[in-house]
mmCIF file of the N, C-alpha and C atoms, coordinates in Angstrom:
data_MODEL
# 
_entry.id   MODEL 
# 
loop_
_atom_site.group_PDB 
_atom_site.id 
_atom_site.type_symbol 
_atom_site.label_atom_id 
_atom_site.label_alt_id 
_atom_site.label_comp_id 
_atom_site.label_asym_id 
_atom_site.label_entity_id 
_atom_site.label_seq_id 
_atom_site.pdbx_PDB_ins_code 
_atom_site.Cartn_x 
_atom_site.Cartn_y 
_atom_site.Cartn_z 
_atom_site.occupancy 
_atom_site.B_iso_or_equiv 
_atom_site.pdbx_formal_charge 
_atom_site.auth_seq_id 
_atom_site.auth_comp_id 
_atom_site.auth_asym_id 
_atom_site.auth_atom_id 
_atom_site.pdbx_PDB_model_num 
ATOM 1   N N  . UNK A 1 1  ? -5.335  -8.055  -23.308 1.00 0.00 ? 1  UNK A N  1 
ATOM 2   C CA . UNK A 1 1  ? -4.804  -6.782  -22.871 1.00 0.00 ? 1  UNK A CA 1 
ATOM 3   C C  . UNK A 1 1  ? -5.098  -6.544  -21.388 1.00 0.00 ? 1  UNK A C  1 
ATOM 4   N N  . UNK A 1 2  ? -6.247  -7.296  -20.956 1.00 0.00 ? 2  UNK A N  1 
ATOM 5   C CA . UNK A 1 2  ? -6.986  -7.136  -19.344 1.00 0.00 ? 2  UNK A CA 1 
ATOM 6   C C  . UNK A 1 2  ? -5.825  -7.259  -18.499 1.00 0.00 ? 2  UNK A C  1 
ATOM 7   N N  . UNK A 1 3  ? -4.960  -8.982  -19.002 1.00 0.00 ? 3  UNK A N  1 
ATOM 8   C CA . UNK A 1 3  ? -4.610  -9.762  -18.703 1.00 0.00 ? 3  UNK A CA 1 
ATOM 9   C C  . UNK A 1 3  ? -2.933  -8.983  -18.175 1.00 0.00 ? 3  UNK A C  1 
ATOM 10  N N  . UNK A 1 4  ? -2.836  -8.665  -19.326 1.00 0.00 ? 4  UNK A N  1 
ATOM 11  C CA . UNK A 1 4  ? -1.254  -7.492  -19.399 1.00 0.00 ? 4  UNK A CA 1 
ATOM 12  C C  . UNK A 1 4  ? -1.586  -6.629  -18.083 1.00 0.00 ? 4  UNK A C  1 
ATOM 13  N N  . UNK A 1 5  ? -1.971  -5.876  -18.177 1.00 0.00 ? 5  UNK A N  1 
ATOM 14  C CA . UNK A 1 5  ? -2.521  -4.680  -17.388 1.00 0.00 ? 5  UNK A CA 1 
ATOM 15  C C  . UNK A 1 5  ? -2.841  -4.978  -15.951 1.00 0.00 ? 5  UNK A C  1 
ATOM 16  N N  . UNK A 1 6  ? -3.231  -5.873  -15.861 1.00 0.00 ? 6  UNK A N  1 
ATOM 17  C CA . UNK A 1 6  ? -3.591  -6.588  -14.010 1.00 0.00 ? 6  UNK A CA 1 
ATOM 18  C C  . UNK A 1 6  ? -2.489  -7.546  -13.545 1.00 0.00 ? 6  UNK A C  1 
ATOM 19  N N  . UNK A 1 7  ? -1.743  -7.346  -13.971 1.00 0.00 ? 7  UNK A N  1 
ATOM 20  C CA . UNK A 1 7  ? -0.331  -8.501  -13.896 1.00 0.00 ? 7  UNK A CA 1 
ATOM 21  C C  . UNK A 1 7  ? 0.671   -7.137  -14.007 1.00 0.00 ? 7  UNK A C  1 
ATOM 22  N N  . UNK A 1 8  ? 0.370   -6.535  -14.699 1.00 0.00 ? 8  UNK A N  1 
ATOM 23  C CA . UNK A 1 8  ? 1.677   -5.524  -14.555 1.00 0.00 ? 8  UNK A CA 1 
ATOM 24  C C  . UNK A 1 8  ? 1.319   -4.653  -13.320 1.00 0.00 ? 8  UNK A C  1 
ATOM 25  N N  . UNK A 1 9  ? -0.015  -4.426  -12.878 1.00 0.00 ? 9  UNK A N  1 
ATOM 26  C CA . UNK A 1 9  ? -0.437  -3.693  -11.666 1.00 0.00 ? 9  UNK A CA 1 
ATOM 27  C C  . UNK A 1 9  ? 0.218   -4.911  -10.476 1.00 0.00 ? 9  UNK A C  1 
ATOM 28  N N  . UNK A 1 10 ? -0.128  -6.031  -10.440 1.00 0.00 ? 10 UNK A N  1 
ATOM 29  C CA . UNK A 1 10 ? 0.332   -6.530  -9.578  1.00 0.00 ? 10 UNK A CA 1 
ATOM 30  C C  . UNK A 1 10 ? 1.835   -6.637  -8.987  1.00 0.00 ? 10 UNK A C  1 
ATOM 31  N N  . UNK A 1 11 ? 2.399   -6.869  -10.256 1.00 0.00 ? 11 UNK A N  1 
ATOM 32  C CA . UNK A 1 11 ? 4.136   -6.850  -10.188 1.00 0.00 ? 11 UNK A CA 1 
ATOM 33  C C  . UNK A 1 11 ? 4.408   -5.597  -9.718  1.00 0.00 ? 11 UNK A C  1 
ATOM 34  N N  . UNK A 1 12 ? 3.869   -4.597  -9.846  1.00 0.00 ? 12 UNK A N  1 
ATOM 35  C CA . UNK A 1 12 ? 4.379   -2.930  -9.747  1.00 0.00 ? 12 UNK A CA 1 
ATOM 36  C C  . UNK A 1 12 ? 4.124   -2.672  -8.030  1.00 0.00 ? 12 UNK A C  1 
ATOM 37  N N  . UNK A 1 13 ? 2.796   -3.352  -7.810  1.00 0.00 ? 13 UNK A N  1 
ATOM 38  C CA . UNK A 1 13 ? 2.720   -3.541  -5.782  1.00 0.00 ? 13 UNK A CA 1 
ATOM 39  C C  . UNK A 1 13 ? 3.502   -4.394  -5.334  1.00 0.00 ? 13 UNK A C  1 
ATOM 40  N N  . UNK A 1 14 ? 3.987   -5.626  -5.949  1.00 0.00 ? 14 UNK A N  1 
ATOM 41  C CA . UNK A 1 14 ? 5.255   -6.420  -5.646  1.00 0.00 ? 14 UNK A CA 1 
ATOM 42  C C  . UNK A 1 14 ? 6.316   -5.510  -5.555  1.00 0.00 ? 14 UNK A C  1 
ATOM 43  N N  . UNK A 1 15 ? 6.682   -4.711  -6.348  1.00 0.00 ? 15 UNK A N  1 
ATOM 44  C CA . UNK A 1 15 ? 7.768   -4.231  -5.978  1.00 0.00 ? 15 UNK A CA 1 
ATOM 45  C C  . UNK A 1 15 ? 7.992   -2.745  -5.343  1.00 0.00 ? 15 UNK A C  1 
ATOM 46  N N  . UNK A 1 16 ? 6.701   -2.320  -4.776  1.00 0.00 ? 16 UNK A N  1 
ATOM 47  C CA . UNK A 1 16 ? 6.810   -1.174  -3.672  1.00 0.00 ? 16 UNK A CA 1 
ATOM 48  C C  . UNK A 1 16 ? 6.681   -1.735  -2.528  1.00 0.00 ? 16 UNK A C  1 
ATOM 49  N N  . UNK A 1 17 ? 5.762   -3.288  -2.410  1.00 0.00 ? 17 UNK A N  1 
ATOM 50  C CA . UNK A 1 17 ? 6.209   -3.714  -0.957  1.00 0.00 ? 17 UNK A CA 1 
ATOM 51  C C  . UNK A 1 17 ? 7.617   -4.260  -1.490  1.00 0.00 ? 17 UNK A C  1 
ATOM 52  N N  . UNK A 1 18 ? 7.960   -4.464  -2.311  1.00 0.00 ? 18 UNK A N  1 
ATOM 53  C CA . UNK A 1 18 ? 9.681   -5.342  -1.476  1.00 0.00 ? 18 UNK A CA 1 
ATOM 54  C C  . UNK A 1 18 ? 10.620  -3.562  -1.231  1.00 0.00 ? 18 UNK A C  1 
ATOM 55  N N  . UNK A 1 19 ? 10.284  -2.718  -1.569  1.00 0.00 ? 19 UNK A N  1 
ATOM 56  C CA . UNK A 1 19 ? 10.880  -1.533  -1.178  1.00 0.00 ? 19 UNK A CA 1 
ATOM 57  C C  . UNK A 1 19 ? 10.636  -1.202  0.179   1.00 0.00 ? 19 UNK A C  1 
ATOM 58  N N  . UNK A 1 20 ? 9.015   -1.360  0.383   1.00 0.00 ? 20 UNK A N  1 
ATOM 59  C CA . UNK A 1 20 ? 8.554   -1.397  1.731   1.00 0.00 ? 20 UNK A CA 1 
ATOM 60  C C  . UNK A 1 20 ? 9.151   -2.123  3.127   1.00 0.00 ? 20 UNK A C  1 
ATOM 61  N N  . UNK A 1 21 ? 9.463   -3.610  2.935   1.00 0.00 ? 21 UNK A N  1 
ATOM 62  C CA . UNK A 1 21 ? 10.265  -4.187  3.570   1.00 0.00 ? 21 UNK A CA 1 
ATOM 63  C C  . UNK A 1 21 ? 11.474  -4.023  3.447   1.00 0.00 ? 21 UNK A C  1 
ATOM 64  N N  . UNK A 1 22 ? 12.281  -3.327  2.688   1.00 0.00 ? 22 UNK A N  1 
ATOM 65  C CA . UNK A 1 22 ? 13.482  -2.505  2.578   1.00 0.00 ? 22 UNK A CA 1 
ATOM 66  C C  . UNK A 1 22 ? 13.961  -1.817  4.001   1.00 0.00 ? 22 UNK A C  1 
ATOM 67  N N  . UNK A 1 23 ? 12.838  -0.988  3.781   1.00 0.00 ? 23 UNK A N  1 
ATOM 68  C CA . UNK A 1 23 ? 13.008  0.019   4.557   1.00 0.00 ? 23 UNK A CA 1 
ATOM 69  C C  . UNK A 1 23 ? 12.818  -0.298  6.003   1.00 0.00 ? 23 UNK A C  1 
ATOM 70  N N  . UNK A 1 24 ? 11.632  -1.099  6.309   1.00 0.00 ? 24 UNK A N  1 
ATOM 71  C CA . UNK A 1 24 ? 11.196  -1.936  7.177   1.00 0.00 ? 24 UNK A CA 1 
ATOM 72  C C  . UNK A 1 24 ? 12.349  -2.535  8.182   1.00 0.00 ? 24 UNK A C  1 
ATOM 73  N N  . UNK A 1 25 ? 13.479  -3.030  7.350   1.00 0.00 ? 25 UNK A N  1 
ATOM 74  C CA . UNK A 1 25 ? 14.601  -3.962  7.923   1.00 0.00 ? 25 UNK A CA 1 
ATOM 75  C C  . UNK A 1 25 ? 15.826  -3.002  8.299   1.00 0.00 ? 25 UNK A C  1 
ATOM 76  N N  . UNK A 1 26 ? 15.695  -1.605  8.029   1.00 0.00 ? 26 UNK A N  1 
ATOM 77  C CA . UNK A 1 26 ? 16.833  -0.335  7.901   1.00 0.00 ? 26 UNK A CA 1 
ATOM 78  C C  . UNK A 1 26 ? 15.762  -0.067  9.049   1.00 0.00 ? 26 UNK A C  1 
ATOM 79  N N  . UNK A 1 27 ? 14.895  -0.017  9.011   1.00 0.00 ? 27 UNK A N  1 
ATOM 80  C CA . UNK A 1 27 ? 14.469  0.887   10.611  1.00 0.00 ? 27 UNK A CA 1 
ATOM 81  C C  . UNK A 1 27 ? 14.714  0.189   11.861  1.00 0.00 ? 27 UNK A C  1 
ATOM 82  N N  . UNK A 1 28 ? 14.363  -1.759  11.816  1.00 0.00 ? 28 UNK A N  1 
ATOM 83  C CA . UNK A 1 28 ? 15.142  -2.128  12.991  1.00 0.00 ? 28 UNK A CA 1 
ATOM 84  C C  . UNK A 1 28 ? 16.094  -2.072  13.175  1.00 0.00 ? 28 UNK A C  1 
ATOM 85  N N  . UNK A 1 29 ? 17.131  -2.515  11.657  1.00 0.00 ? 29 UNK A N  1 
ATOM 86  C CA . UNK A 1 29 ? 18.629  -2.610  12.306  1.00 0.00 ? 29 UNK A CA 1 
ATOM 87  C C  . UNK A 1 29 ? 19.228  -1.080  12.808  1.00 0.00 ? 29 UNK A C  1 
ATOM 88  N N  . UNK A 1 30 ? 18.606  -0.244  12.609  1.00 0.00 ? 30 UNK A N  1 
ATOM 89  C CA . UNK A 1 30 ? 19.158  1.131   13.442  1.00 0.00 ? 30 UNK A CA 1 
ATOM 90  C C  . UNK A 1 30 ? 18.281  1.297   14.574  1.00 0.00 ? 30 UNK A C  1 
ATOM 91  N N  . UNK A 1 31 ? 17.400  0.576   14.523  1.00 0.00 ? 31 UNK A N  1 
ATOM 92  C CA . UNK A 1 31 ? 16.870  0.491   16.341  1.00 0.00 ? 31 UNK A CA 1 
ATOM 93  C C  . UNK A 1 31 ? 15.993  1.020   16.167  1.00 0.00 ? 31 UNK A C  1 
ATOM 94  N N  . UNK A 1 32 ? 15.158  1.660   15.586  1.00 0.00 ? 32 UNK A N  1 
ATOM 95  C CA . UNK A 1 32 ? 14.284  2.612   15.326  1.00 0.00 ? 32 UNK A CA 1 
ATOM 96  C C  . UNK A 1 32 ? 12.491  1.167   15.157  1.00 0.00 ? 32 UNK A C  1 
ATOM 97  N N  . UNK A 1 33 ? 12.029  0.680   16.627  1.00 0.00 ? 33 UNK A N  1 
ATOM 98  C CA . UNK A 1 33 ? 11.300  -0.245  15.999  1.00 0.00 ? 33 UNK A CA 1 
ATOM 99  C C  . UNK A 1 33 ? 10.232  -0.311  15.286  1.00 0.00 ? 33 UNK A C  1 
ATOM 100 N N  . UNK A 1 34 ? 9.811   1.161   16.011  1.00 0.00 ? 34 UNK A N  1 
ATOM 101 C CA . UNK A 1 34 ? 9.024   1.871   15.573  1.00 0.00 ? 34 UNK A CA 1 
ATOM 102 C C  . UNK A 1 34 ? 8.687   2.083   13.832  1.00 0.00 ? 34 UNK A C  1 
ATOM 103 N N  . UNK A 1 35 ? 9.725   2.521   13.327  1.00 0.00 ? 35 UNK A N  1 
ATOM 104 C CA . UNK A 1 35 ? 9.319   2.630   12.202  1.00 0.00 ? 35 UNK A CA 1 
ATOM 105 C C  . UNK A 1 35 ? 9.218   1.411   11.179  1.00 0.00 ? 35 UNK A C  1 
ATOM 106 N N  . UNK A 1 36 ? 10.698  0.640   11.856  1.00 0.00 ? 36 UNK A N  1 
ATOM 107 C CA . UNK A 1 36 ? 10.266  -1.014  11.778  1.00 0.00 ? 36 UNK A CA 1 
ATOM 108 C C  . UNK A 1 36 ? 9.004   -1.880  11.483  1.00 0.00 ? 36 UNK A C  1 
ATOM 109 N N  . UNK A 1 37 ? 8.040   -1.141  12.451  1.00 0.00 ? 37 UNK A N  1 
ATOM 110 C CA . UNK A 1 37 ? 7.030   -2.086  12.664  1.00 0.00 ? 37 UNK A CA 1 
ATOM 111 C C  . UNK A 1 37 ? 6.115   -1.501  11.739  1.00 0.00 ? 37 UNK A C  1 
ATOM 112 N N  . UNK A 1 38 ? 5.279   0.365   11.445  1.00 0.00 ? 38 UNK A N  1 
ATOM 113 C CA . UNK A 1 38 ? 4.639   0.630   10.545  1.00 0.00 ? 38 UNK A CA 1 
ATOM 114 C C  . UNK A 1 38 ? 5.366   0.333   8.941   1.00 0.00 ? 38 UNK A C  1 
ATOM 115 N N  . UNK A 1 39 ? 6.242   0.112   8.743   1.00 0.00 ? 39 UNK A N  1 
ATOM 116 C CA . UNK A 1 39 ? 6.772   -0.101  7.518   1.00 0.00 ? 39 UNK A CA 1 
ATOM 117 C C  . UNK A 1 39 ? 6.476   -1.757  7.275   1.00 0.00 ? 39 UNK A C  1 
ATOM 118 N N  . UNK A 1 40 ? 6.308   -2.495  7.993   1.00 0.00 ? 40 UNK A N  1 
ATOM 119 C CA . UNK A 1 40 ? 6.721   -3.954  8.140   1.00 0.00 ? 40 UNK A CA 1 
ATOM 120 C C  . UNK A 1 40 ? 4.726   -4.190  7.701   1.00 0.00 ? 40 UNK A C  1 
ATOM 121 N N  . UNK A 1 41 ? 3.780   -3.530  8.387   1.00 0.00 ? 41 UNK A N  1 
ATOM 122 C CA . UNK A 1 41 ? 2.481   -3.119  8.491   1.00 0.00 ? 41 UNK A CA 1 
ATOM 123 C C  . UNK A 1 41 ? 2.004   -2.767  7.182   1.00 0.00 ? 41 UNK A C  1 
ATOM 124 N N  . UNK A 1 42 ? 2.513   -1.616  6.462   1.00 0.00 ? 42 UNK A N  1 
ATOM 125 C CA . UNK A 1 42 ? 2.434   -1.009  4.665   1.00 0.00 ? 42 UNK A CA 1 
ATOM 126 C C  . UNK A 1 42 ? 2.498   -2.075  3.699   1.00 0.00 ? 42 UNK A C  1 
ATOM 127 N N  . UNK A 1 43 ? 3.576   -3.033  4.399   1.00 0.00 ? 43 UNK A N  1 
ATOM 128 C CA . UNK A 1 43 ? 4.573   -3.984  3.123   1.00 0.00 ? 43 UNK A CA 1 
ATOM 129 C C  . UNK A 1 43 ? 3.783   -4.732  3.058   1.00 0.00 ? 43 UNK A C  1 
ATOM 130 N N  . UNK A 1 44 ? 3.013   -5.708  4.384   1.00 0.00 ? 44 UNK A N  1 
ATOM 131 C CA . UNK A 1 44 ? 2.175   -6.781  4.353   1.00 0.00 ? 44 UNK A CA 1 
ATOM 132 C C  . UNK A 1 44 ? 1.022   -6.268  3.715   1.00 0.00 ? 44 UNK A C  1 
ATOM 133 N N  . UNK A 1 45 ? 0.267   -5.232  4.041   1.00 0.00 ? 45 UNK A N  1 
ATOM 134 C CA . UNK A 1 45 ? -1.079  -4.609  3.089   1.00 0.00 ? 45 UNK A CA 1 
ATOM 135 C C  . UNK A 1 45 ? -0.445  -4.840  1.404   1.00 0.00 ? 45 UNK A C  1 
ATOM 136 N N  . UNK A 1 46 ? 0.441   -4.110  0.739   1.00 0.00 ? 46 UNK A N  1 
ATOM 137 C CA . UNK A 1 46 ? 0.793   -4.095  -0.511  1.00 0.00 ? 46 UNK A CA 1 
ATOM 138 C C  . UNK A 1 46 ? 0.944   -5.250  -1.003  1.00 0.00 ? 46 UNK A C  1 
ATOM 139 N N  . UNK A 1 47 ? 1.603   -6.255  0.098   1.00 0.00 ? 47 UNK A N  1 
ATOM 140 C CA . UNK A 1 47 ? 2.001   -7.536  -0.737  1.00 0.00 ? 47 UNK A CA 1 
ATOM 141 C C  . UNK A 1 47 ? 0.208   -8.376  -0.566  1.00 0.00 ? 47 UNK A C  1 
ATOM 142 N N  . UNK A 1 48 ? -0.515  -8.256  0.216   1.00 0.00 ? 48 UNK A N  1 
ATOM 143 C CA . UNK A 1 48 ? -2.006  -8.774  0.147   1.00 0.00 ? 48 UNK A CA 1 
ATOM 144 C C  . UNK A 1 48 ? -2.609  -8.535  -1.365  1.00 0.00 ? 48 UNK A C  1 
ATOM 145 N N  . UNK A 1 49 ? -2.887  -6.771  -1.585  1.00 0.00 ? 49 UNK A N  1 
ATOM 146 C CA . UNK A 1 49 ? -2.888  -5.854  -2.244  1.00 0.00 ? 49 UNK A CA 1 
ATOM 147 C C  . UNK A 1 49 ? -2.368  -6.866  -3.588  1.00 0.00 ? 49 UNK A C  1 
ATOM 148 N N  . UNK A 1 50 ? -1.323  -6.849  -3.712  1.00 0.00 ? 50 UNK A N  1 
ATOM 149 C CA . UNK A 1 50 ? -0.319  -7.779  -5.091  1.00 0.00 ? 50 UNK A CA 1 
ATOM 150 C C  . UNK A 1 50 ? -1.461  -8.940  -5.354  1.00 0.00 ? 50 UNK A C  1 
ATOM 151 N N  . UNK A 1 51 ? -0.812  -9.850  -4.311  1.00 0.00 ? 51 UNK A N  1 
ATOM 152 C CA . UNK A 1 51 ? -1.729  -10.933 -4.396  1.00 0.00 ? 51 UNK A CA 1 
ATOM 153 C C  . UNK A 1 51 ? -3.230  -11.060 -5.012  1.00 0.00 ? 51 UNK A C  1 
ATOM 154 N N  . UNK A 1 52 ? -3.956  -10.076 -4.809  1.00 0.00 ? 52 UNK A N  1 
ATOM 155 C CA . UNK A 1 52 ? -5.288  -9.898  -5.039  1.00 0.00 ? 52 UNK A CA 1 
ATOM 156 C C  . UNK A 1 52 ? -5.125  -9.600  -6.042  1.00 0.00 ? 52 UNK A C  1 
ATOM 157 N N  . UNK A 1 53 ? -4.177  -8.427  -6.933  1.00 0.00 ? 53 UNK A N  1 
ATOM 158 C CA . UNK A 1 53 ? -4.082  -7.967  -8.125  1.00 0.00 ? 53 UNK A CA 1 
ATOM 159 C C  . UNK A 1 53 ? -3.827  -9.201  -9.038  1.00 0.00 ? 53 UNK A C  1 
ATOM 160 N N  . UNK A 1 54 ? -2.975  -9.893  -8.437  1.00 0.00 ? 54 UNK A N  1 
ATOM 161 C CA . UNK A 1 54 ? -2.118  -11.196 -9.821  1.00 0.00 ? 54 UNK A CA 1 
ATOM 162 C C  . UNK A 1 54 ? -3.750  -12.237 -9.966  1.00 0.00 ? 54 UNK A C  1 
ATOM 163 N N  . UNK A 1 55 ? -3.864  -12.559 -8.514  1.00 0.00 ? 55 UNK A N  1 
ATOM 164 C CA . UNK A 1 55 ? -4.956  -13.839 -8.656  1.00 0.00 ? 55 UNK A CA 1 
ATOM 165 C C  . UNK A 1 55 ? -5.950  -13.029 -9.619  1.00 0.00 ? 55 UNK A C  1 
ATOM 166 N N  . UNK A 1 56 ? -6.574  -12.389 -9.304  1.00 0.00 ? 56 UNK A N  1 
ATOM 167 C CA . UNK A 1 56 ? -8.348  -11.643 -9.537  1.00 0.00 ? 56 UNK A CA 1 
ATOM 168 C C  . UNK A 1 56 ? -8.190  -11.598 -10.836 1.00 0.00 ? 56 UNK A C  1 
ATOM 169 N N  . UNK A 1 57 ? -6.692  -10.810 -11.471 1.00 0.00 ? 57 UNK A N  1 
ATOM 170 C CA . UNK A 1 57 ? -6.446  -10.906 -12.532 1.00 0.00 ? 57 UNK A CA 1 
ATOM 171 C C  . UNK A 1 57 ? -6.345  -12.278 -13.744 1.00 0.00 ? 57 UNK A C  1 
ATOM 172 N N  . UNK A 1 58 ? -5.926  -13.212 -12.915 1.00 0.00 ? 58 UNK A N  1 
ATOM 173 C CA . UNK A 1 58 ? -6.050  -14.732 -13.429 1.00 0.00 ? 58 UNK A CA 1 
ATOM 174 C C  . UNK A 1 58 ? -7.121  -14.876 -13.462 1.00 0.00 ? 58 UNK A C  1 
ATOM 175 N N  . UNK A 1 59 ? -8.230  -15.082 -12.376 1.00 0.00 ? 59 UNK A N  1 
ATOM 176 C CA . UNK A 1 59 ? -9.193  -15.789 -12.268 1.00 0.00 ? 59 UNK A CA 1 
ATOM 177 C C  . UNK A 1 59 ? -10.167 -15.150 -13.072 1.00 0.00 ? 59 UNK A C  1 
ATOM 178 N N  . UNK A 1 60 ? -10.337 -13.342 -13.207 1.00 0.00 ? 60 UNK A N  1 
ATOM 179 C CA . UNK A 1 60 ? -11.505 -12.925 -14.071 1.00 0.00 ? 60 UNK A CA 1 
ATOM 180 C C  . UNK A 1 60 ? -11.120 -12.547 -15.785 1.00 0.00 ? 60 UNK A C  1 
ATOM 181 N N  . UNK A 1 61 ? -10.023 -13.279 -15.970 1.00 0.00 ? 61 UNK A N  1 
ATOM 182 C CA . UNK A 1 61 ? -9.704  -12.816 -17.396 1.00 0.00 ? 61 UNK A CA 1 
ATOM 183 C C  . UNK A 1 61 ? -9.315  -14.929 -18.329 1.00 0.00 ? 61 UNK A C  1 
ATOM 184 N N  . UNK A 1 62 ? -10.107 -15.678 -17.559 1.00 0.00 ? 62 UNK A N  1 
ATOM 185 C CA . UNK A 1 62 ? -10.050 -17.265 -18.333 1.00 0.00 ? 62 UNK A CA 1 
ATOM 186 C C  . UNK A 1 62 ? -11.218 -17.178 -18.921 1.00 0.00 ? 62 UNK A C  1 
ATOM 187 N N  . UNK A 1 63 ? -11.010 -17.471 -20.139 1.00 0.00 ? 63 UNK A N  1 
ATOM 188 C CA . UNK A 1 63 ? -11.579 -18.017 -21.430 1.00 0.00 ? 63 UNK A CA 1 
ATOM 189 C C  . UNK A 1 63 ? -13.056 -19.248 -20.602 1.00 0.00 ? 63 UNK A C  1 
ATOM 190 N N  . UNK A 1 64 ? -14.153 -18.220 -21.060 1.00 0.00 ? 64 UNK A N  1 
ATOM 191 C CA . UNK A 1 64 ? -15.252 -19.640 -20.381 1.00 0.00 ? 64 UNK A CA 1 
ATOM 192 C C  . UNK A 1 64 ? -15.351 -20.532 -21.854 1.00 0.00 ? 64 UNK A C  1 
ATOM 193 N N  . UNK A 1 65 ? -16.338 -21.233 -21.526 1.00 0.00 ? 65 UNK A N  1 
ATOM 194 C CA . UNK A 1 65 ? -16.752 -21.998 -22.891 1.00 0.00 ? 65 UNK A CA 1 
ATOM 195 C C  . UNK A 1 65 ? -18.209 -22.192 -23.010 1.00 0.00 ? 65 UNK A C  1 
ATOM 196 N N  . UNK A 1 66 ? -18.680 -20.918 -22.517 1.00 0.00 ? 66 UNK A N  1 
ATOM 197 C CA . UNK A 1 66 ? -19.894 -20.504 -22.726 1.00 0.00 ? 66 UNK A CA 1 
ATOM 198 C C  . UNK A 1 66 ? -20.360 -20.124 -24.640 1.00 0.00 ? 66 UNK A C  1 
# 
């Protein structure tokens, strides 16, 4: 159930940064780089953020053989 639950947290920051970089790519192409760049800044934290959620979740929920 750990396993469910830290994988579905992860997928769920996967997909507010790919919203994040959404938006990210709508602020340069209207020129705006500015917002470009803090949005581009959010997306990379969330997608780190993901990453940490999926792995940590793998790595602290394997079966020892203790």
């Amino acid at each position: 159930m750990k396993r469910i639950i830290g994988m579905g947290i992860g997928v769920v920051y996967l997909g507010i940064a790919y919203g994040a970089y959404t938006r990210a790519a709508a602020g340069w192409d209207t020129g705006y780089g500015d917002v470009g760049l803090w949005w581009t800044v959010i997306a990379i934290i969330l997608t780190i953020a993901a990453g940490g959620a999926l792995i940590g979740t793998w790595i602290h929920t394997q079966q020892t053989d203790r």
